[in-house]
N, C-alpha and C positions, 0 to 999 in steps of 0.2 A: 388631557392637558397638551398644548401645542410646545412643540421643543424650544421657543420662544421663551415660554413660561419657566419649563424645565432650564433652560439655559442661565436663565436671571435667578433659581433658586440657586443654584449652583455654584454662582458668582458672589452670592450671598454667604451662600457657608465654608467656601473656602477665605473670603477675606479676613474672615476671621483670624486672632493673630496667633492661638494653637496649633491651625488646620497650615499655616504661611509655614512657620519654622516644621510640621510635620512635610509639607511638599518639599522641601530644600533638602532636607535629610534624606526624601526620598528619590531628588535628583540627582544626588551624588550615589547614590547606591545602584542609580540605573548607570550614569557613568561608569562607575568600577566595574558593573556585570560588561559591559559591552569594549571596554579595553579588556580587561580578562579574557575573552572569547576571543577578540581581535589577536592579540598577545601571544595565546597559547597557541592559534593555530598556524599564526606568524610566524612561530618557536618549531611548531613542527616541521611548518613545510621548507624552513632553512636546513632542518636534518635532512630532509628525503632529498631536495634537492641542492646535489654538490658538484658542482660543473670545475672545469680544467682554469677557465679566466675567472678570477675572482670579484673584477668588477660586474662581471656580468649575473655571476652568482648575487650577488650584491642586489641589482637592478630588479633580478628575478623576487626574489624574498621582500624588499621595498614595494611591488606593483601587487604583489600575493597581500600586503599588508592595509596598501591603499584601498585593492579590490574588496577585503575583507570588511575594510572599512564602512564603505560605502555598505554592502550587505547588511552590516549588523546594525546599519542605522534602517535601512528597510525592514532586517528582522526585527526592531525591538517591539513591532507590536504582538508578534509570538510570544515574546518573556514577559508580555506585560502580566499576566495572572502572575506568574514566579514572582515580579519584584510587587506586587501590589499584596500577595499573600501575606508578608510581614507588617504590612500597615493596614490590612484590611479592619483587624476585630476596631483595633483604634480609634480607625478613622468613621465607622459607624457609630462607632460610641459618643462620639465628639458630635457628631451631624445631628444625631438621635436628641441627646441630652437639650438639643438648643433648639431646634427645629419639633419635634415630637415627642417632649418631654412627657404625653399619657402612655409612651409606649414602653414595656416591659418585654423581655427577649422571653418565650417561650422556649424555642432549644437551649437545651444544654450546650456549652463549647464541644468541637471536637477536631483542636488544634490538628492532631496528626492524620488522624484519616481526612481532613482537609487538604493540607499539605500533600498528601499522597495523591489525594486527588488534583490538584494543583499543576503537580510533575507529571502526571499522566498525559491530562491534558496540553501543557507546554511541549510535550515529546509527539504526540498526537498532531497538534497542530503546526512543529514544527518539521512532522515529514509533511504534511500534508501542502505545506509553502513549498518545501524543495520540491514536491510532483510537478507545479506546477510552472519553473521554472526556466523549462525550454520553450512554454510559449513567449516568454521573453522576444526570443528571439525573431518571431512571427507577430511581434506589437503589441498582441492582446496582455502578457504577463501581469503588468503593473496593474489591469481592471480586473482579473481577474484574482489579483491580490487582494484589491480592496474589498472585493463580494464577500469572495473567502474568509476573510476576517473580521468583517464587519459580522458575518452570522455569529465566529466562532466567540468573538469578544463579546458582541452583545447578550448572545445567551449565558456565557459563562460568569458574565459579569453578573448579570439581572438573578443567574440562582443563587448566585455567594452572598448577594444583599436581602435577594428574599430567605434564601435557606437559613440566614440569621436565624429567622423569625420561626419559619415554616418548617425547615428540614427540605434535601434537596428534590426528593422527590415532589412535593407538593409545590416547590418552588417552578419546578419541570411542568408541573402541569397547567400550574399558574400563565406561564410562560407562552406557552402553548394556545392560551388563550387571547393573546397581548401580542402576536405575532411582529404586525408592521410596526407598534410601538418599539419594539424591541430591538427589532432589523435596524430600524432608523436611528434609535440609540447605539448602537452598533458602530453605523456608519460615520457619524459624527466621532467616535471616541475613535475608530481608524483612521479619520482624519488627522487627528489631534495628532494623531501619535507620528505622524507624516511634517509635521511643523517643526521645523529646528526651536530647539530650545521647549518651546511648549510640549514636545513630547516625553521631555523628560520630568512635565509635572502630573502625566495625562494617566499614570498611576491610581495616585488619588483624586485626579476630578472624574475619573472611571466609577469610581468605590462610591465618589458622594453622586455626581447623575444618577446614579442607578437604587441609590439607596431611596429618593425622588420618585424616581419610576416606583418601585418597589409601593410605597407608601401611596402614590398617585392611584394603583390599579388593583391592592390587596384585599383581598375577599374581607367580608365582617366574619370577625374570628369569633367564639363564644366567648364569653365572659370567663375569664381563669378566676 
């Protein structure tokens, strides 16, 4: 399937008007994580840093808050697993029922060991942003962000939607066989997440692309 294809299915099941009021709710949930983060460590570094001129203290905590800014818009493709984990089961359910209504979920839920795995990965992938952040300063940074997480997101995306079905190891191995499909779904959903405004719906059109892929390249399972 050309990401063309994939593209226009996608556009298909989120126009939907469940899948509209489910990305809205989940735009404002990416807003509050990313003032939160900005916030709190805005709140910090006005403690550590306490200088003799107030307005300069002032200046210092406003540029710490701008800089953070700016950051947390670059990092929210790291949180995207975290904010997409609350709308993930949903949002397959909704795609599934309209789009693949012969398909019946083989796994069982397993909400928290999900979730656990979720966190892992968000902490994972988000030292692995700050490693590479002093080549910032040497120009490569910003491509080397996109590589970075275009793998992280695309795979981790591609097992939550196959692991549905499959469980995550089989979804891993699925995966593994789907390499450059997956890489390039990747890449596009790291874009997205690069776009003002549209990154904050890129949550959910992560969950449903991939649910797409997932169903585009899935082995014939036996008959349950």
């Amino acid at each position: 399937m050309s990401f063309v294809m994939l593209a226009r299915k996608t556009l298909h099941s989120i126009a939907k008007r469940e899948m509209l009021g489910l990305m809205f709710v989940c735009a404002a949930l990416a807003v509050l994580v990313v003032l939160a983060l900005v916030l709190g460590i805005t709140l910090l570094a006005a403690d550590l840093v306490a200088l003799q001129r107030s307005w300069l203290d002032t200046a210092i905590t406003w540029l710490v808050g701008v800089v953070l800014g700016i950051g947390g818009w670059f990092m929210l493709p790291v949180l995207l697993i975290l904010i997409s984990a609350a709308f993930q089961e949903i949002t397959i359910n909704e795609v599934e029922q309209t789009e693949y209504p012969e398909e019946k979920r083989a796994e069982q839920p397993h909400f928290w060991t999900d979730i656990r795995h979720d966190i892992r990965f968000t902490l994972k992938a988000l030292l692995l942003n700050l490693l590479i952040l002093p080549f910032y300063f040497i120009g490569i940074g910003f491509l080397l962000s996109v590589l970075l997480n275009s793998y992280l997101l695309g795979r981790e995306f591609f097992e939550n939607a196959a692991g549905y079905h499959l469980g995550k190891p089989r979804a891993r191995e699925l995966g593994r066989r789907h390499k450059k499909l997956i890489y390039g779904s990747g890449l596009v959903i790291t874009l997205l997440t690069l776009l003002p405004v549209a990154n904050l719906f890129s949550p959910i059109i992560a969950v449903v692309w991939m649910v797409h892929v997932y169903h585009e390249v899935k082995p014939q399972l036996p008959a349950q």
